[in-house]
C-alpha positions in Angstrom: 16.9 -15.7 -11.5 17.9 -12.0 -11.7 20.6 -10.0 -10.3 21.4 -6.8 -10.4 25.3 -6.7 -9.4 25.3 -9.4 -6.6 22.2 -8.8 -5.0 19.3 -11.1 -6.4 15.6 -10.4 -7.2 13.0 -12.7 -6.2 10.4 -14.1 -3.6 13.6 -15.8 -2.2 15.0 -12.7 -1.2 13.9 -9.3 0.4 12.1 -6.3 -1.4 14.7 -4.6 -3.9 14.4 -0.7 -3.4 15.6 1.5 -5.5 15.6 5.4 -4.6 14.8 7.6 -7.2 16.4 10.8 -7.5 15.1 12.2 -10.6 15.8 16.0 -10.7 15.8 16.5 -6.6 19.3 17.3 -7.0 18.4 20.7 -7.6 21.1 21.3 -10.1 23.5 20.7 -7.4 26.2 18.4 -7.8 27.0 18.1 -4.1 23.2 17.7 -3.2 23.1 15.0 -5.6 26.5 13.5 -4.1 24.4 14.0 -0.5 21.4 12.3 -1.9 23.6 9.3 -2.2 24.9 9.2 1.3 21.1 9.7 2.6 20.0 7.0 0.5 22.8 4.5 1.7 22.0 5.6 5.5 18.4 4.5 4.8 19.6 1.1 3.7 18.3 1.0 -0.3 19.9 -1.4 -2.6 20.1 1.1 -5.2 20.0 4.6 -6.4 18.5 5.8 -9.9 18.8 8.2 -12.4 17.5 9.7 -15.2 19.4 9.9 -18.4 18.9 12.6 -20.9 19.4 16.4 -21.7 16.5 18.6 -22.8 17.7 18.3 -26.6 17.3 14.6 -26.4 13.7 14.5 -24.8 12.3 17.3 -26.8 12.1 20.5 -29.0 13.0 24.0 -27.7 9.9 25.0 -28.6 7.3 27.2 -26.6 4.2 27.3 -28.1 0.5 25.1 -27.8 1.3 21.5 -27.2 5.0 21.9 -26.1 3.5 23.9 -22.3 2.5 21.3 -19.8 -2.0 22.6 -19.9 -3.6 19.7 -17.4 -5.3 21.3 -14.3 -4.0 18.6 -12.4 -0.1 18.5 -13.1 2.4 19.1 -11.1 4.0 21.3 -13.4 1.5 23.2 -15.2 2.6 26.2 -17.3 6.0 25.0 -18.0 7.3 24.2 -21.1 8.5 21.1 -21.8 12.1 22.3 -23.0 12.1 24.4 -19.7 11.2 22.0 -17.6 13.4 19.1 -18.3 16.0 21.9 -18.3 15.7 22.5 -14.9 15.3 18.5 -14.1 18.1 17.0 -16.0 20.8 15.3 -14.4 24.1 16.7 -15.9 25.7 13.7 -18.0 29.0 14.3 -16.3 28.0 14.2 -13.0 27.0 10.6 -13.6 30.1 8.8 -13.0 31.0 10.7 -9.8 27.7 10.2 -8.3 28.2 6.5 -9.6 31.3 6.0 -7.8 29.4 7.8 -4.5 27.1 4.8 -4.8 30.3 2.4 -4.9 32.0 4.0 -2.0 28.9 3.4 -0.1 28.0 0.0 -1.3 24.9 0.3 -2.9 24.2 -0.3 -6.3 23.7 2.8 -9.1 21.9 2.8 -12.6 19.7 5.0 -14.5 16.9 5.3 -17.2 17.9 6.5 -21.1 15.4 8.5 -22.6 17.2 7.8 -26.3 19.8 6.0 -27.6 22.6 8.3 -27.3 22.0 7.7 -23.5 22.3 4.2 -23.6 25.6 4.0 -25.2 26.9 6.6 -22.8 25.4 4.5 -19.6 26.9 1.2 -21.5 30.3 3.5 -21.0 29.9 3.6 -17.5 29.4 -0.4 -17.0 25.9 0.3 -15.7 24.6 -3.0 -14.3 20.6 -2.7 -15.5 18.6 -0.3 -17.2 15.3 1.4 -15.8 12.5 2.2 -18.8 10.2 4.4 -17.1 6.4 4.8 -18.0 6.4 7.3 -20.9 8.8 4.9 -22.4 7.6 1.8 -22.4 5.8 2.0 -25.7 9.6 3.1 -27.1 10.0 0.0 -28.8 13.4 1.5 -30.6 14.6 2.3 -27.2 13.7 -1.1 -25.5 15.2 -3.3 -28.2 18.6 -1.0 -27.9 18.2 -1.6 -23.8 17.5 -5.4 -24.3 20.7 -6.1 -26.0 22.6 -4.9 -23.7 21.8 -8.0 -21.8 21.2 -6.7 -18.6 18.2 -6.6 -16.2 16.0 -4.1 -17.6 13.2 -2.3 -15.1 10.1 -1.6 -17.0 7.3 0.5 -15.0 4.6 -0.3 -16.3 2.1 3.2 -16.4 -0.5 3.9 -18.5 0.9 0.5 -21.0 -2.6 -1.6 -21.6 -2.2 -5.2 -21.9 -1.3 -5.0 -25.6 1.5 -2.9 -25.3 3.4 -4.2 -22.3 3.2 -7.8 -24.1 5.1 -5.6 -27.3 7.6 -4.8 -24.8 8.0 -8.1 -23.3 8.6 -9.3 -26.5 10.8 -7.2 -28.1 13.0 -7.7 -24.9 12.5 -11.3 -25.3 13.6 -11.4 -28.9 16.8 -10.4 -28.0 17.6 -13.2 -25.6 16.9 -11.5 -22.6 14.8 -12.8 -19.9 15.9 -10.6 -17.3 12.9 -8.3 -17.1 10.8 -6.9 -13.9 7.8 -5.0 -14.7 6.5 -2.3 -11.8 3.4 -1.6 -11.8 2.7 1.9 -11.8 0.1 4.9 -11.8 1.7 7.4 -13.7 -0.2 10.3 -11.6 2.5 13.0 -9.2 1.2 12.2 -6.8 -0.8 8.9 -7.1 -3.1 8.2 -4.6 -4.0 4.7 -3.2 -7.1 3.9 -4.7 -5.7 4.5 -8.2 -3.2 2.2 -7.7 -4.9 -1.1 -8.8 -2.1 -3.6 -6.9 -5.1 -6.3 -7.6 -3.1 -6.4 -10.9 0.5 -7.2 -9.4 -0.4 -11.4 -9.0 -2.0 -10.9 -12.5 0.6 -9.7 -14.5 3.0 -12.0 -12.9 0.7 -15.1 -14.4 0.5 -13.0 -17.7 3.7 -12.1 -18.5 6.1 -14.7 -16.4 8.1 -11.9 -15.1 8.9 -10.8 -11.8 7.1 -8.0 -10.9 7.5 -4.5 -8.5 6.0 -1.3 -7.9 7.0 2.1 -8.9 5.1 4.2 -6.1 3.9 8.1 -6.7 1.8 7.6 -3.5 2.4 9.5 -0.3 3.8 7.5 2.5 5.2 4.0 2.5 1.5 1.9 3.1 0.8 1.0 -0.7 4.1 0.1 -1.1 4.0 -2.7 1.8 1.0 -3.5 0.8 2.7 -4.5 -2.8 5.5 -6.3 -1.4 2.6 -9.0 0.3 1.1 -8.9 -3.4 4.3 -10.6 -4.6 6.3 -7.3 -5.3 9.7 -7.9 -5.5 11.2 -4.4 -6.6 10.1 -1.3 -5.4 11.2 2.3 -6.4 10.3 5.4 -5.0 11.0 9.4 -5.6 13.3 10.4 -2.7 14.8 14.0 -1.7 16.4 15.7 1.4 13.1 17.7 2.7 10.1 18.5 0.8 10.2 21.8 2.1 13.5 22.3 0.1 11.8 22.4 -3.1 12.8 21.0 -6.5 11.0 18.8 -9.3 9.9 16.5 -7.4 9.9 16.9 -4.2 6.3 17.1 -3.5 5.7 13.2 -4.0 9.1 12.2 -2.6 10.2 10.4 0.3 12.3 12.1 2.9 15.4 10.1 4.4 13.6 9.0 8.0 10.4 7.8 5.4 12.9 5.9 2.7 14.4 4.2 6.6 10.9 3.1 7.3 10.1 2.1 4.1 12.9 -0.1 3.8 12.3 -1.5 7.1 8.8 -2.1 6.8 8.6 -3.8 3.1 11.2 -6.2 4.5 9.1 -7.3 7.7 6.0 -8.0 4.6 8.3 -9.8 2.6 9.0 -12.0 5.7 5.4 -12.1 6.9 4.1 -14.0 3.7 6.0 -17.1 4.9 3.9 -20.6 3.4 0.9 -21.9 3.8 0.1 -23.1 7.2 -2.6 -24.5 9.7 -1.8 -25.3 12.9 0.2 -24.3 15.3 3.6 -23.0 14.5 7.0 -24.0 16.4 6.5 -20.4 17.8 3.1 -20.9 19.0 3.1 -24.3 20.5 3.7 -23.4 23.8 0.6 -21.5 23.4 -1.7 -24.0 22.9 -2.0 -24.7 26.7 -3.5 -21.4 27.1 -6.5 -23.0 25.6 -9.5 -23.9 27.8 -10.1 -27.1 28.5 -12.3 -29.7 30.9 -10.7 -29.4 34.5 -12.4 -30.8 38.0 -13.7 -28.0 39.6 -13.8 -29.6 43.4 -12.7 -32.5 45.0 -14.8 -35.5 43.7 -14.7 -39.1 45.6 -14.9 -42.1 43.4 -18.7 -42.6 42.1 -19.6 -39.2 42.0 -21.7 -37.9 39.2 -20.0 -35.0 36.7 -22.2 -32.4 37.0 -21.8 -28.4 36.3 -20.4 -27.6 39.4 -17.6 -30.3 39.2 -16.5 -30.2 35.5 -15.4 -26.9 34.5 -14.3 -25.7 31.0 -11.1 -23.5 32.0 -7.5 -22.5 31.2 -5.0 -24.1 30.6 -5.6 -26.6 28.0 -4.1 -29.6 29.5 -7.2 -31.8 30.2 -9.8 -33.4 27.5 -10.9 -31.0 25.0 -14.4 -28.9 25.7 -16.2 -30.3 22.3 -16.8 -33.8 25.6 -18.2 -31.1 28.0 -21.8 -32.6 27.1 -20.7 -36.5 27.0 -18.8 -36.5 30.0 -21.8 -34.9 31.8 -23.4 -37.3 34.1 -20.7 -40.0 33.7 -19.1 -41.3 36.9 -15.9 -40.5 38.2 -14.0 -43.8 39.1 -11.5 -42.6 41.4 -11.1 -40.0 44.1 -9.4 -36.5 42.9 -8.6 -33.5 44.3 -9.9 -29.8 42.6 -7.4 -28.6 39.6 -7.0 -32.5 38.3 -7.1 -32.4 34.3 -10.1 -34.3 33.0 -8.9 -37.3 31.0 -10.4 -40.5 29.8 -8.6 -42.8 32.2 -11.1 -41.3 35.3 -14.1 -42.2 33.6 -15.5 -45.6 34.9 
């Protein structure tokens, strides 16, 4: 079993979301502290951030390789330096947005991008780590995570089979088994038919993990759809408005979404429920809206069934209409009035 503070992580329990607030702060401590209070209102078990200053994530550098060139990023033309400048989440803002999460009762960790942010998260008591996607081939950075002890959140992007099983392992070596992996498309914004959640139920058999989503997709749909996959964790990018701006706010949830989609992944979670056949408690008073073999007029004792007398109607009191062919032609043995439910005991 895992927990993350007191609340557990399971099939046993509801969807675990985490809200993601990445750089949607803005730079703005009391947006960030705002976040917080938006995220609680919504009802999310945690909020996340990202740990790291543009020193410890790369070089101030400005030429070739260090500019973001893909056509289809969100942030092409930045550097890399300038971008995670503007993204950052000020290291000593974390304890005060930390103790925001607290006052609120919800729960607050983040993801270190090196070691030096690892031991300054361990400072702050942090109960679970987060290892996002560009990370999870960090194998220095995992092992340091993994002795920590605690849960640790691996998403799971662009990691083939090999390399999430290096992971697995290295956490494992340490004597920790409290590892979720989310599956995730590491595309801003992902769409849904990149998402591949046909491999949530298979990496739960192949790694013996509990497993979650990390979702880049627009709206909440791929995300319940997860949860009914076995996803037991799911994160997602949240901000005020999209219309406000900021890094990225473009494939982030606003509050009234993050509301729904806490709603709506718990109503999955309690839709999957065991296998069954038959009818439920629920639906047992609905089994007399059935059809079933009724007289359709009066009939004296000796008369003939015939299709004017035996009728297949609602409700489903009477014999069942698989004898409609059988009982046609048999003799009644006793008079009875229109409406009377066929049963066996007026058959001669």
């Amino acid at each position: 079993m895992i927990k993350i503070g007191t609340r557990e992580i399971g099939q046993h329990a509801k969807p675990f979301i985490i809200a993601e607030m990445s750089g949607n702060h803005n730079q703005s401590l009391e947006r960030a502290l705002h976040l917080v209070q938006l995220a609680a209102d919504a009802g999310v078990d945690a909020v996340k951030l990202q740990t790291y200053t543009p020193d410890t994530i790369t070089l101030d550098v400005h030429t070739d390789e260090f500019f973001i060139s893909n056509e289809k990023d969100l942030w092409k033309g930045q550097s890399l330096y300038n971008l995670y400048k503007q993204a950052y989440t000020p290291w000593e803002w974390h304890q005060e947005i930390f103790d925001k999460c607290n006052e609120l009762g919800i729960l607050a960790f983040s993801s270190p991008f090196d070691e030096t942010a690892v031991d300054f998260l361990e400072s702050l008591n942090v109960p679970a780590y987060k290892i996002a996607s560009f990370e999870n081939v960090d194998i220095p950075l995992i092992r340091k995570v993994a002795r920590t002890g605690k849960p640790i959140i691996i998403s799971t992007g662009m990691a083939s089979a090999a390399e999430l099983d290096e992971a697995v392992r290295t956490v494992r070596a340490e004597g920790n088994e409290q590892i979720v992996l989310l599956k995730c498309t590491s595309t801003y914004p992902a769409s849904p038919t990149n998402s591949n959640l046909a491999t949530i139920p298979h990496m739960k058999e192949l790694f013996q993990t509990e497993i979650g989503l990390s979702d880049h997709t627009m709206g909440i749909g791929v995300s319940v759809a997860a949860v009914t996959l076995g996803a037991t964790v799911i994160e997602k990018h949240f901000t005020t408005s999209r219309a406000e701006g900021g890094v990225d706010s473009t494939f982030s949830m606003e509050p009234h979404e993050l509301k729904l989609l806490v709603e709506e992944t718990e109503k999955a979670w309690q839709s999957i429920g065991h296998i069954q056949y038959g009818p439920t408690e629920a639906e047992k008073p609905s089994v007399n809206n059935r059809r079933s073999l009724y007289i359709g007029e009066d009939m004296k004792a000796g008369d003939l069934f015939n299709e004017t007398n035996l009728r297949n109607v609602r409700p489903g009191l009477g014999l069942e209409t698989k004898y409609y062919d059988l009982i046609l032609g048999k003799q009644i043995k006793t008079d009875v009035a229109k409406g009377t439910a066929v049963s066996w005991d007026l058959l001669l």
